[in-house]
N, C-alpha and C positions, 0 to 999 in steps of 0.2 A: 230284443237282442239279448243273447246270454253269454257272458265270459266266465272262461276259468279260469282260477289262480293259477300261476304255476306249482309245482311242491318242491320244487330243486335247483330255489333262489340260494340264495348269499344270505348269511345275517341283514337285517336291515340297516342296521347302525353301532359303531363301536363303541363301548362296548356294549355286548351285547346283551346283556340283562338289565339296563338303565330303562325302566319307564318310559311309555307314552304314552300321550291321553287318548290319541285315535291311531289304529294301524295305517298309515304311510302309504304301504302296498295296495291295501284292498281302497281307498282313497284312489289313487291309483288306475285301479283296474276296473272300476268307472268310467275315469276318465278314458282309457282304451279303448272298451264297448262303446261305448257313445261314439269316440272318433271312427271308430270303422263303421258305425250305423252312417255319419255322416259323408264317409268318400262313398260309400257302396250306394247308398240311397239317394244323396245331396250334391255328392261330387264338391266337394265343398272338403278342406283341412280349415281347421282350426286347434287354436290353443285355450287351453282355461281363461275363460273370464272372469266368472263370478257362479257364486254358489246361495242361494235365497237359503238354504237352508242345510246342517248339517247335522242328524244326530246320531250318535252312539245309544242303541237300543240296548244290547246288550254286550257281555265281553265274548271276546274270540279267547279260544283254546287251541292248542295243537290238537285236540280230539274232535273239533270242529270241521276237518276235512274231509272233501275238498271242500272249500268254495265257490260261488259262482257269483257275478254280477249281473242282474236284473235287470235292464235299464228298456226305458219305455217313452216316449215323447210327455212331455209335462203338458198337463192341461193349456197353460200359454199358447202352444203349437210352437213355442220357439227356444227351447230349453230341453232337459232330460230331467227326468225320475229315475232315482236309482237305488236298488236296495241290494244290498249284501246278502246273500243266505246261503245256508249249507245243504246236504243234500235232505235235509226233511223241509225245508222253507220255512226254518228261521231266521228269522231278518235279526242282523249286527248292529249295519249301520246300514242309513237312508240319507241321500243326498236327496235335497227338492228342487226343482228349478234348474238344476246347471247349465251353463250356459256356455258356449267359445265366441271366440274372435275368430272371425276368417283371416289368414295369410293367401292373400290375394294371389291368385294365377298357379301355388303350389300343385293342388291338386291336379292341375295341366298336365305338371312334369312326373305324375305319377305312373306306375304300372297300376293303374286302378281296376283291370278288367277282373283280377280272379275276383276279387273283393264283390266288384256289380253281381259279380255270376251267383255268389251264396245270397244273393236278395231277390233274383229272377227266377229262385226255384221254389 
């Protein structure tokens, strides 16, 4: 599954040249990809549980765009792999393992069908 960043967010945080150790967003937009692979695929929401592993490969630039999120089933079968890259496939950052918690019965109450439809094609 691949996501894009947006390019026509908000600052992330005020103000806005203060330092961070890891981009927030693209963290983030992981977590997204993953959750739509799980309503479309799993039928299944969930929220962040836990992450086995977190690293910052390299630094993000604004000359880095677009982005895109990578995200693949982790070896476990019960987790996501995910890596950050830009449009040559350089990897940022790589999440290993991530995992969600189910919120039981949400996915019920979803409009999940476009979602299933971009997996059955």
């Amino acid at each position: 599954m691949i996501g894009q960043l947006a390019e026509s967010l908000p600052v992330n945080h005020v103000p806005k040249d203060l330092p961070t150790k890891m981009a927030p967003r693209l963290i983030e937009l992981c977590f997204q990809t993953a959750g739509m692979y799980e309503l479309g695929v799993d039928d299944r929401f969930g929220l962040p549980s836990r992450i086995s592993r977190l690293q910052k490969i390299r630094e993000v630039s604004p000359a880095n765009k677009p982005l895109y999120s990578v995200v693949k089933q982790s070896d476990s079968g019960i987790g996501f792999d995910a890596d950050i890259v830009d449009q040559n496939g350089d990897v940022f950052i790589r999440l290993t393992d991530y995992r969600t918690s189910e919120l039981q019965g949400v996915a019920a109450t979803m409009q999940t069908e476009p979602i299933k439809a971009i997996f059955q094609t």
